[in-house]
N, C-alpha and C positions, 0 to 999 in steps of 0.2 A: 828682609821681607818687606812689601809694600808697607805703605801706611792704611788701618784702617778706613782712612777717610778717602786713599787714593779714589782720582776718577776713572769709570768708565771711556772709551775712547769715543768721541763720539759722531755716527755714522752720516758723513757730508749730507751724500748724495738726495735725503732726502728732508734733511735740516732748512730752518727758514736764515734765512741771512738778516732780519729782523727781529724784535720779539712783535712788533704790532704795525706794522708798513703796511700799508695798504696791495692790494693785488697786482697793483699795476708797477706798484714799486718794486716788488719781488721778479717781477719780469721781467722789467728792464736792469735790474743788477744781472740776474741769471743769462740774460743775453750776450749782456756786455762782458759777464765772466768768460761764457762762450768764442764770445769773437774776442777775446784778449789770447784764449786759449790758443787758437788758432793761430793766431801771428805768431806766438814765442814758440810755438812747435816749431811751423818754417824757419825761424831764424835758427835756432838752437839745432834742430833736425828729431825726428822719433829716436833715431839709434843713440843718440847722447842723453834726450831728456828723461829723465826718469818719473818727473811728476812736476806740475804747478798747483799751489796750495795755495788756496786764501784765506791769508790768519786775519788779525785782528778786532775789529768789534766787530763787522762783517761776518767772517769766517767763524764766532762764536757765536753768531747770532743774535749779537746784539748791538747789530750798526745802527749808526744813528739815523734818525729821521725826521726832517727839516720839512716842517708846514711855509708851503708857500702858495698862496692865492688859491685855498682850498688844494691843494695836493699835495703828497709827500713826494720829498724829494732826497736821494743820498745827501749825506751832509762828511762823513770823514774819509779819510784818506782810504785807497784799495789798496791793499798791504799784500803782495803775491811770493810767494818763496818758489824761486827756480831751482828743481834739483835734478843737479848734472852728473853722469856718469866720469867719474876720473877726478883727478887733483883740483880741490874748491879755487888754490890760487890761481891756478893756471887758468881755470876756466871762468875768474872772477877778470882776468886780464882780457879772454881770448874774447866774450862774450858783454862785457859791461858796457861798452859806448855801443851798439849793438840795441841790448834794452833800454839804454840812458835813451838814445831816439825812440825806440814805439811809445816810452814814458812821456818823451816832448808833445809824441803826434797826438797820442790818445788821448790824455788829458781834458785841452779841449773841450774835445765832444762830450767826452764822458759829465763834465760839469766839475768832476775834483780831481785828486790829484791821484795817478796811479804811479804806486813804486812796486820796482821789482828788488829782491834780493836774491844772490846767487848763495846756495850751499852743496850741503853732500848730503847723502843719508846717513854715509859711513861717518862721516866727519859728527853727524848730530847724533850718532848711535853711539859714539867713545866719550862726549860730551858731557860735564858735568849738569846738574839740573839747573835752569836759570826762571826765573819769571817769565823771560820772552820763550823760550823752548816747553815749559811748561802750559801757558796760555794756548802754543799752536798745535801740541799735540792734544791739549785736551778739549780743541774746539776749533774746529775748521773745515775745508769745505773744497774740497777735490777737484781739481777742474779738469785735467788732465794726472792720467795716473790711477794705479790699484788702488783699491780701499784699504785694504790692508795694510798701505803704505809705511805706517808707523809701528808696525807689530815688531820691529827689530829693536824699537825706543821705548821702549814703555817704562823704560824707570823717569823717564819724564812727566809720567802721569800720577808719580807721587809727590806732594807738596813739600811733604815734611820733608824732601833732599833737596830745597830751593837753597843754595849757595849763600850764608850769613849776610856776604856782603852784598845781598840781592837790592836789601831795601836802602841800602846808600847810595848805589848806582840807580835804582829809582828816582831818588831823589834829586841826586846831581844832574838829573835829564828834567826832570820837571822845572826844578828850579835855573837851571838854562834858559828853558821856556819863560820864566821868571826874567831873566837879564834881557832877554828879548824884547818882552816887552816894554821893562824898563828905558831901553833903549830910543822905543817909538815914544813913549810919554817925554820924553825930552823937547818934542817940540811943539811949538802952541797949538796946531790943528791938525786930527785925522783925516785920513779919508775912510770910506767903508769897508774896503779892503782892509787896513790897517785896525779899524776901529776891532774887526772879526776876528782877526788875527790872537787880542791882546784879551778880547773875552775869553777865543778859547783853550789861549794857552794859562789862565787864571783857572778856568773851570776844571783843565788837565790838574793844577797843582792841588786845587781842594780834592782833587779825587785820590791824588797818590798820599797825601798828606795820612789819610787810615788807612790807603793801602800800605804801607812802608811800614807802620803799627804793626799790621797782620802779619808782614813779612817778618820784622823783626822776631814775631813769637811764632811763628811756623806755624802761621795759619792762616795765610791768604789763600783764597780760592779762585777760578778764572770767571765764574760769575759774578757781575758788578754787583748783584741783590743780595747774592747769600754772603756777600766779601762785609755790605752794608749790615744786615744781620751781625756776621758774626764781632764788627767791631761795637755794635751795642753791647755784647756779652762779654767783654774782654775785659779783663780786669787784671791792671798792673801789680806787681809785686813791690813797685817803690810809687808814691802819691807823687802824681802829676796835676800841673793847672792849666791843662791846655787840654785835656781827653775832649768835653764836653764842644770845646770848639772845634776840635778835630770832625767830630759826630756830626757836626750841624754842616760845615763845609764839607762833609763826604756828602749826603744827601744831596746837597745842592748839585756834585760833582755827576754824579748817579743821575740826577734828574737830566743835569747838561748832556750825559755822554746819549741818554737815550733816545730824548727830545730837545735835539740844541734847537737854539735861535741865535740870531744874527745882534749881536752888540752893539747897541748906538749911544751911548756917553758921551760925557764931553769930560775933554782932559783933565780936570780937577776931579773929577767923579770918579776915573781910570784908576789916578795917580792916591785916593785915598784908598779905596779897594787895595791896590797895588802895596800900600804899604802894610797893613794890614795883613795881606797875608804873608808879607816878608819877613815881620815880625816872628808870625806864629810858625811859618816854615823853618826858620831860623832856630826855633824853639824845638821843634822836631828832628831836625837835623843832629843838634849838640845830643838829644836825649838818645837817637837811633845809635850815633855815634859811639857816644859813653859805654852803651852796652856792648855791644858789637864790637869795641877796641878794649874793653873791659878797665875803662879810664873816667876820670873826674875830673872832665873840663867845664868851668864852670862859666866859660864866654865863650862866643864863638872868633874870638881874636885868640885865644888861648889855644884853640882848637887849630885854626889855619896856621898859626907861628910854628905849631910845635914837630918837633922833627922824627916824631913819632911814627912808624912804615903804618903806611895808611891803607895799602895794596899789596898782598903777598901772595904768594903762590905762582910767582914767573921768573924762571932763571935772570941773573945778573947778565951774561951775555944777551941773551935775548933783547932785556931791555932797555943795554947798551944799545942794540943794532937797532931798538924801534925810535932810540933820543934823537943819534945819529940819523937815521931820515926824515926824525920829524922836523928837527932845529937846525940840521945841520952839524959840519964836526965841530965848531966852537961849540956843543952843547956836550963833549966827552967825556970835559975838562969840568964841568957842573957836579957837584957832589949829587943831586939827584940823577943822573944819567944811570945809575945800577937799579935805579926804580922804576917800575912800570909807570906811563907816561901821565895814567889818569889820575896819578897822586896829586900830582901837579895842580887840575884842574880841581880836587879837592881842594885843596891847599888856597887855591886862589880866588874862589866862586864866594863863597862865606862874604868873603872881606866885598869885593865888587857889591854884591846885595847888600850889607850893611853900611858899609864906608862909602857910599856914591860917589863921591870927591877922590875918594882916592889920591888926596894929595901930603897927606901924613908924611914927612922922609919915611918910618921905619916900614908904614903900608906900601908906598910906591918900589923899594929896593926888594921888598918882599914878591911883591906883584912881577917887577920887571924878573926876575930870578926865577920864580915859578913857571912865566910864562915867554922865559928866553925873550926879550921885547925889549927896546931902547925906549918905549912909549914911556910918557910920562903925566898923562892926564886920565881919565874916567875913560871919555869913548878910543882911546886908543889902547889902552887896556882891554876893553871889550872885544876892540877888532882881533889884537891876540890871542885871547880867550875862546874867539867862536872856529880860530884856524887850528887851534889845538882839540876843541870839541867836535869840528866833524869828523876827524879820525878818532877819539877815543869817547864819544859819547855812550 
């Protein structure tokens, strides 16, 4: 049976794609939703497409909204789900270069970035519950397509079935975000672009930082306010020294996602922030861990080293066949090759954020093994690191 707290589904067509955007800003999203509709219809065709959905804060209603010269303006990415009639892979092949261009063209204009992603209905209907599948059926916004659309998924609109390892794989994305920016602070001067970049991939991690809390204890929600709420009321069963910090960077995180602005630092000011919360992420990660693997690692070198399956519930073949196209067949022969791929990235991320230098002998042979790589320095480890993360992020 549902969870009592399960949500309501909630109805696009007449939902704001803001909580407080100005009129003109609802119009020009609502347009632009419009004529994006349009093109991916043509490309795809009516007889194939089944529906385009815009999730994310957008799609929940609560996109951000960037003051510029007296006006609001969108500020985060258009997050679109294309769902295609027949086999996700086939039509993830037949159809992705296809939207990878109207993503190139539109962009642009639009002022940020628009992605599409390709699925199924059917495919999201057999689907276990995730944080991303939970968030888009509980809050999104129809652009082409029934309303009803989701009335086959509704076990998605219960929280309490968000998949244990929800809040680990939260985290391993954010804190990417993390190495990213780490990345740009390596060299003496930003530019604006860059500077925006490394805000607001900081502001992403204070926010998942209580969200991955919530998740841990099956009780995240898809609103960022009542997520802020329910992690004031949350109260651990083992005493932790990092809640209170948790609390004060999700606010901040809450405030950024609703009303960002544009980041201007200088790289000493980036790079203390930056550690700061690598610390206290670091600290979050070992505790999500510990429970979730129901273990006592008491460092997070404890935690990367140990050969403990970090990822379960995908056949040994399978994971054989995803090693072998991600590494290649020298990766066969790897004792991780029967593991799902993102252990790895588990495995390796920890160390990269803690150990920058990465020049340890037993961190680098661990590093290059993790992540199939001959690299033997910090930023070539990274480049490793981010070839393996865009397929299993």
């Amino acid at each position: 049976m549902p969870s009592p707290e399960m949500q309501t589904q909630v109805t696009p067509t007449k939902a704001r794609l803001t909580l407080d955007g100005s009129a003109e800003l609802e119009r020009r999203l609502a347009v632009l939703c419009r004529q994006i509709g349009h093109s991916v219809s043509e490309r795809i065709g009516r007889h194939k497409l089944d529906a385009l959905v815009l999730g994310g804060g957008y799609g929940r209603g609560q996109g951000g909204v960037l003051q510029t010269e007296g006006e609001d303006a969108p500020y985060n990415d258009l997050e679109f789900y294309v769902f295609v009639k027949g086999n996700s892979v086939l039509n993830a092949r037949r159809y992705r270069s296809s939207l990878d261009e109207l993503s190139k063209s539109l962009s642009p204009a639009a002022g940020l970035h628009v992605e599409f992603k390709i699925d199924s209905i059917q495919k999201l209907r057999r689907a276990p519950v995730s944080i991303f599948s939970y968030d888009l059926v509980s809050g999104h916004w129809i652009v082409e397509g029934p309303v009803n659309l989701f009335r086959v998924c509704s076990h998605h609109l219960d929280a309490s079935r968000i998949e244990p390892s929800e809040a680990a794989r939260l985290l391993l994305n954010r804190c990417s975000g993390l190495l990213l920016a780490k990345e740009l602070l390596n060299q003496p001067r930003l530019t604006a672009e860059q500077s925006d970049f490394i805000g607001r991939n900081l502001a992403k991690l204070q926010l998942a930082l209580g969200d991955a809390l919530l998740a841990a204890y099956g009780k995240y929600h898809w609103d960022c306010l009542e997520r802020n709420r329910r992690l004031k009321e949350l109260r651990f069963s083992d005493p932790t020294a990092f809640l209170e910090e948790v609390l004060r960077h999700h606010a901040s995180g809450v405030s950024f996602k609703l009303r960002p602005s544009r980041q201007v630092k200088s790289v000493p000011e980036f790079q203390k922030e930056h550690r700061e919360l690598t610390e206290l992420a670091l600290q979050v990660w070992l505790w999500v861990e510990n429970r979730r693997l129901n273990t006592r690692f008491t460092s997070i070198e404890d935690y990367a080293f140990s050969p403990l399956t970090k990822c379960s519930g995908t056949s040994r073949f399978k994971n054989v066949l995803l090693s072998l196209r991600t590494f290649g067949p020298g990766a066969t022969l790897d004792r991780y090759s029967p593991r799902y791929p993102r252990e790895r990235l588990m495995n390796a991320l920890p160390l990269l954020l803690a150990r920058p230098d990465a020049v340890a002998y037993e961190a680098r042979r661990h590093l290059q093994q993790q992540l199939h790589t001959h690299a033997e320095d910090w930023p070539g480890f990274v480049q490793a690191y981010k070839r393996v993360w865009s397929c299993y992020g």
